[in-house]
C-alpha positions as CSV (number, residue, x, y, z in Angstrom):
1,X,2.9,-0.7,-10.7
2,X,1.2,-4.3,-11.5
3,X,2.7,-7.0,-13.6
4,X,1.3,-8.2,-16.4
5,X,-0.5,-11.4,-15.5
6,X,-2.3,-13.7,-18.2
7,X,-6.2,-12.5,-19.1
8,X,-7.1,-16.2,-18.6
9,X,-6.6,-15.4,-14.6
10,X,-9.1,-12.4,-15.5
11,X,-11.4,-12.7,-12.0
12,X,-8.7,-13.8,-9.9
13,X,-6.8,-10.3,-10.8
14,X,-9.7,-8.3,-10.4
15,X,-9.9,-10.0,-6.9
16,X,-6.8,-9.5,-6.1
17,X,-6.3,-5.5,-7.5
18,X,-9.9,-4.5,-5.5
19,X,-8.3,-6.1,-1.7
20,X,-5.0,-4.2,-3.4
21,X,-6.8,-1.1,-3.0
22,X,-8.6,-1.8,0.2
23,X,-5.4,-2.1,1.7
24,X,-4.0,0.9,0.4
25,X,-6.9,2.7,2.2
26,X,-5.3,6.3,3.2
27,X,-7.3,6.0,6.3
28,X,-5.3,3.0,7.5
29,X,-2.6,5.2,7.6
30,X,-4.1,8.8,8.5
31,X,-6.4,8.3,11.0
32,X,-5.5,4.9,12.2
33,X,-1.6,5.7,12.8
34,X,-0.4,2.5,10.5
35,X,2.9,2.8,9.1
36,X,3.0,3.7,5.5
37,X,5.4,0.8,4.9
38,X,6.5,-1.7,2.3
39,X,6.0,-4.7,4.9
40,X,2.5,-3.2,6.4
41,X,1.2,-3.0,3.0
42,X,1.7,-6.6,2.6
43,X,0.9,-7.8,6.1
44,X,-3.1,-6.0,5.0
45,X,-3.1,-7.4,1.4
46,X,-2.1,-10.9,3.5
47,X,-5.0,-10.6,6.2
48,X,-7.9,-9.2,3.6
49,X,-6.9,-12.2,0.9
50,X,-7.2,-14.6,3.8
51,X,-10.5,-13.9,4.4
52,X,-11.2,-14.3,1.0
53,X,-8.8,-17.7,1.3
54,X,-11.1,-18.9,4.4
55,X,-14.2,-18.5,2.6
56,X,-12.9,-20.3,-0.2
57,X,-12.0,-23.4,2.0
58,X,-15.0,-23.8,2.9
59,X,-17.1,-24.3,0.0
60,X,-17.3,-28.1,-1.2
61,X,-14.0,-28.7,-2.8
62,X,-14.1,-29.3,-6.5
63,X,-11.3,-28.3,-9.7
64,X,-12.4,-24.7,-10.1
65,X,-12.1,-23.6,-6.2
66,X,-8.8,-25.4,-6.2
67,X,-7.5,-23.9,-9.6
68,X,-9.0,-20.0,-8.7
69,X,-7.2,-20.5,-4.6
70,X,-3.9,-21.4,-7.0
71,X,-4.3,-18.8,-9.6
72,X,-5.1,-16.1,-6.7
73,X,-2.0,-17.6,-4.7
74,X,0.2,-17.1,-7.5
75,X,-0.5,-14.0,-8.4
76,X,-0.2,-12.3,-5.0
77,X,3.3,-13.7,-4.6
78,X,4.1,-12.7,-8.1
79,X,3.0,-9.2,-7.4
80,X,5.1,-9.1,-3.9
81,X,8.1,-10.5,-5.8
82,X,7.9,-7.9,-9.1
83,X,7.5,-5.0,-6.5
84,X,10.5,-6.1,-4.6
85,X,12.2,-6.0,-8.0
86,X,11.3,-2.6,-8.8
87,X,12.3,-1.0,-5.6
88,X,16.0,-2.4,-6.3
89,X,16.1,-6.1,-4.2
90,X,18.6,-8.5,-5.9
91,X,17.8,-12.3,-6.5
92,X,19.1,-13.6,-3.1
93,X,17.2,-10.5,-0.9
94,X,14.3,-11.5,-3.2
95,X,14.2,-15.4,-2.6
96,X,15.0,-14.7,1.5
97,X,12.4,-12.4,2.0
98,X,9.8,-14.6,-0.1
99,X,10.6,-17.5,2.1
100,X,10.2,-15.6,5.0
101,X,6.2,-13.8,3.6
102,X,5.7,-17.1,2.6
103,X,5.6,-18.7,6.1
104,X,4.0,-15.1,7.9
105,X,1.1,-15.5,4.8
106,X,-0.1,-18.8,6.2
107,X,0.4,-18.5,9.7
108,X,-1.7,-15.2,9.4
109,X,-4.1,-17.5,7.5
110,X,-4.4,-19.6,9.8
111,X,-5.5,-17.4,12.1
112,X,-7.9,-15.7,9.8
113,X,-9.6,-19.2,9.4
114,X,-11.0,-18.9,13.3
115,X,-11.0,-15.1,13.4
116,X,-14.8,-14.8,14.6
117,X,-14.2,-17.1,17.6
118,X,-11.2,-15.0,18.8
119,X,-11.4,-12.6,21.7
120,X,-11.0,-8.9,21.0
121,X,-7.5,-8.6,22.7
122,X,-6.9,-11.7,21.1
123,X,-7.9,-10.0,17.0
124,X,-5.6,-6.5,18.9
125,X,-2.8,-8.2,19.5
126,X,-2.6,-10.3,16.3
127,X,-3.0,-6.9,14.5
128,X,-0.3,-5.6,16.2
129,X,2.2,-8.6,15.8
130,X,1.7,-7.8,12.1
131,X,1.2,-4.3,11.9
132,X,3.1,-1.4,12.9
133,X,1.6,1.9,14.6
134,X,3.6,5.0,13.9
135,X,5.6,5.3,16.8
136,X,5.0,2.6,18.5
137,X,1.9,4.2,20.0
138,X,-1.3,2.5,20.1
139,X,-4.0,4.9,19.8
140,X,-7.5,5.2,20.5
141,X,-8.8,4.4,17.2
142,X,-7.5,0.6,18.0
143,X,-11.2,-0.4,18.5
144,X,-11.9,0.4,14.5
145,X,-9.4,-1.8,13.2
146,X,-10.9,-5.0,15.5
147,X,-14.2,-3.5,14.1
148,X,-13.2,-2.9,10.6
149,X,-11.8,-7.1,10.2
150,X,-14.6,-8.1,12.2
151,X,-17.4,-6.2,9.3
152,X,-14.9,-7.5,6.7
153,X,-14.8,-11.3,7.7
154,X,-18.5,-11.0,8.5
155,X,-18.9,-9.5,4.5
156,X,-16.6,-12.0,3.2
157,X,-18.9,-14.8,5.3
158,X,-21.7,-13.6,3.3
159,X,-20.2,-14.2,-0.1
160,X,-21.4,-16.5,-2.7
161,X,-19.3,-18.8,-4.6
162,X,-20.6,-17.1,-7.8
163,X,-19.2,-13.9,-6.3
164,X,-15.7,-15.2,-4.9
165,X,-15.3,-16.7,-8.4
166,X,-16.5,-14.0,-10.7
167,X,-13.5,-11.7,-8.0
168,X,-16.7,-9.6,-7.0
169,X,-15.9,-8.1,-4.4
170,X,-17.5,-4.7,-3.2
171,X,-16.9,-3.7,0.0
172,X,-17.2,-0.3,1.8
173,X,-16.7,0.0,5.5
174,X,-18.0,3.2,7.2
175,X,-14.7,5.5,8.1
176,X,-17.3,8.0,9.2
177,X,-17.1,7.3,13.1
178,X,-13.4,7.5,13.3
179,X,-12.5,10.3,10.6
180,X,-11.9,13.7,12.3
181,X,-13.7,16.3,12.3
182,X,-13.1,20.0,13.1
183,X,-14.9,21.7,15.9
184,X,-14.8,25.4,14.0
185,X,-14.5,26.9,10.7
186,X,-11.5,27.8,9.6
187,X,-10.9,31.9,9.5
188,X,-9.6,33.1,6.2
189,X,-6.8,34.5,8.5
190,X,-5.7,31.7,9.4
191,X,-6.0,29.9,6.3
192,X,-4.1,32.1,4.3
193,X,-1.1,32.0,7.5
194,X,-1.3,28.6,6.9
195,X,-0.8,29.0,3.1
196,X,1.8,31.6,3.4
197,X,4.9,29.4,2.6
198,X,3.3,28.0,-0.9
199,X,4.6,31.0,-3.1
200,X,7.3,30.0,-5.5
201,X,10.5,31.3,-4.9
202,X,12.3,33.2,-7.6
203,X,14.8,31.6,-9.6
204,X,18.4,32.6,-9.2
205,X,19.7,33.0,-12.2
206,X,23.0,34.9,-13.0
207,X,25.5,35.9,-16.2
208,X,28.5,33.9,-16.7
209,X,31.4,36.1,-16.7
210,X,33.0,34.3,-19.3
211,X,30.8,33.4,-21.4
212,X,28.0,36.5,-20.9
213,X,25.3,33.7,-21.1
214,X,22.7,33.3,-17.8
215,X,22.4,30.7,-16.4
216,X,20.8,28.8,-13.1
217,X,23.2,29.7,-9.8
218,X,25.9,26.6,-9.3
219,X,24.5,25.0,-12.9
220,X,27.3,23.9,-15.7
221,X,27.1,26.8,-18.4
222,X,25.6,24.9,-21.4
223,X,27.0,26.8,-23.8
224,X,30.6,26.9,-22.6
225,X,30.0,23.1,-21.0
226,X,32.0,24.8,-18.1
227,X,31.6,24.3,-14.4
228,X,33.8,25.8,-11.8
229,X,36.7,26.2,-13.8
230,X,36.6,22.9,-15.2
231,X,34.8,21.7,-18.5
232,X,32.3,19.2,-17.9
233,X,30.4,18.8,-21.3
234,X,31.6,19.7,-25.5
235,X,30.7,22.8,-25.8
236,X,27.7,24.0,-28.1
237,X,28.4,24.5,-31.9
């Protein structure tokens, strides 16, 4: 769930919602072996904005690319800190953990700034100080992530100021190569074995013997308001 953020910040929240969803990319997750977790999801939004960040840098600075790197800035911590909110974090939990994103945002950033001049094991273990495979097992699809921020930084590169500042950003990177595929058809056989546990199981519902109503197996009789011998709720007039 997003905040509500002022409509005069209109491209910088578009921005910032479309690298939202590239991050939450299922594939990340699926078929690269990312943890599906709250500080993953963070560590990507961090890395795709500051791509975004670098290219902004480097156009001639003037009022508006200062105000939209602010406005974007803002925004992204805003969105971190009413997410932390909703999932139950208290004010001092909140203000620690900010600090601490704070301080990883930038020093990823400042890797991000000289990403095309890196090694390859260099870019693999930067993503893996800031990103955790399931297991702690590196897999063989390690190759597409390099290759996925590599097309990314190289797309973000290619952007205009007009696009960065308009938050047009359109990017699709070809999962194609590293999506599974089966080597057969599945049988109807097996599909339906597979399927075999998705019937819905009967309710158990029985009569109260005090009150003859039915009712759901270890439920509180609602019209009695009794449970167990003991009365729980007013009973129905």
């Amino acid at each position: 769930m997003n905040q509500k953020i002022s409509p005069n910040k209109k491209n910088e929240v578009n921005l910032y919602n479309k690298i939202f969803l590239l991050s939450r990319n299922k594939l990340f997750y699926t078929e690269i072996g990312l943890e599906d977790s709250f500080q993953n999801r963070i560590n990507l939004i961090f890395i795709h904005i500051s791509f975004i960040f670098s290219k902004v840098n480097s156009f001639t600075p003037n009022k508006e690319f200062k105000k939209f790197y602010q406005n974007l800035f803002d925004i992204l911590f805003k969105q971190i800190e009413f997410n932390m909110r909703e999932i139950g974090y208290g004010d001092v939990l909140v203000n620690k953990n900010m600090k601490f994103l704070v301080k990883s945002f930038y020093n990823i950033l400042l890797y991000c700034e000289n990403f095309v001049d890196k090694t390859p094991e260099s870019k693999i273990n930067f993503l893996y100080k800031w990103l955790k495979i399931n297991n702690g097992q590196k897999t063989s699809n390690n190759a597409f992530l390099v290759d996925y921020f590599n097309d990314f930084q190289s797309f973000c590169f290619d952007l205009s100021a007009e696009n960065v500042l308009k938050g047009d950003l359109n990017y699709n990177y070809n999962w194609i190569d590293i999506m599974a595929v089966p080597k057969r058809k599945t049988s109807k056989s097996k599909r339906n074995q597979r399927r075999s546990h998705h019937r819905k199981s009967s309710a158990n519902i029985i009569e109260d013997k005090k009150s003859g109503e039915f009712r759901l197996s270890h439920h509180i009789d609602l019209k009695t308001g009794i449970y167990n011998g003991k009365q729980i709720l007013e009973p129905k007039k």
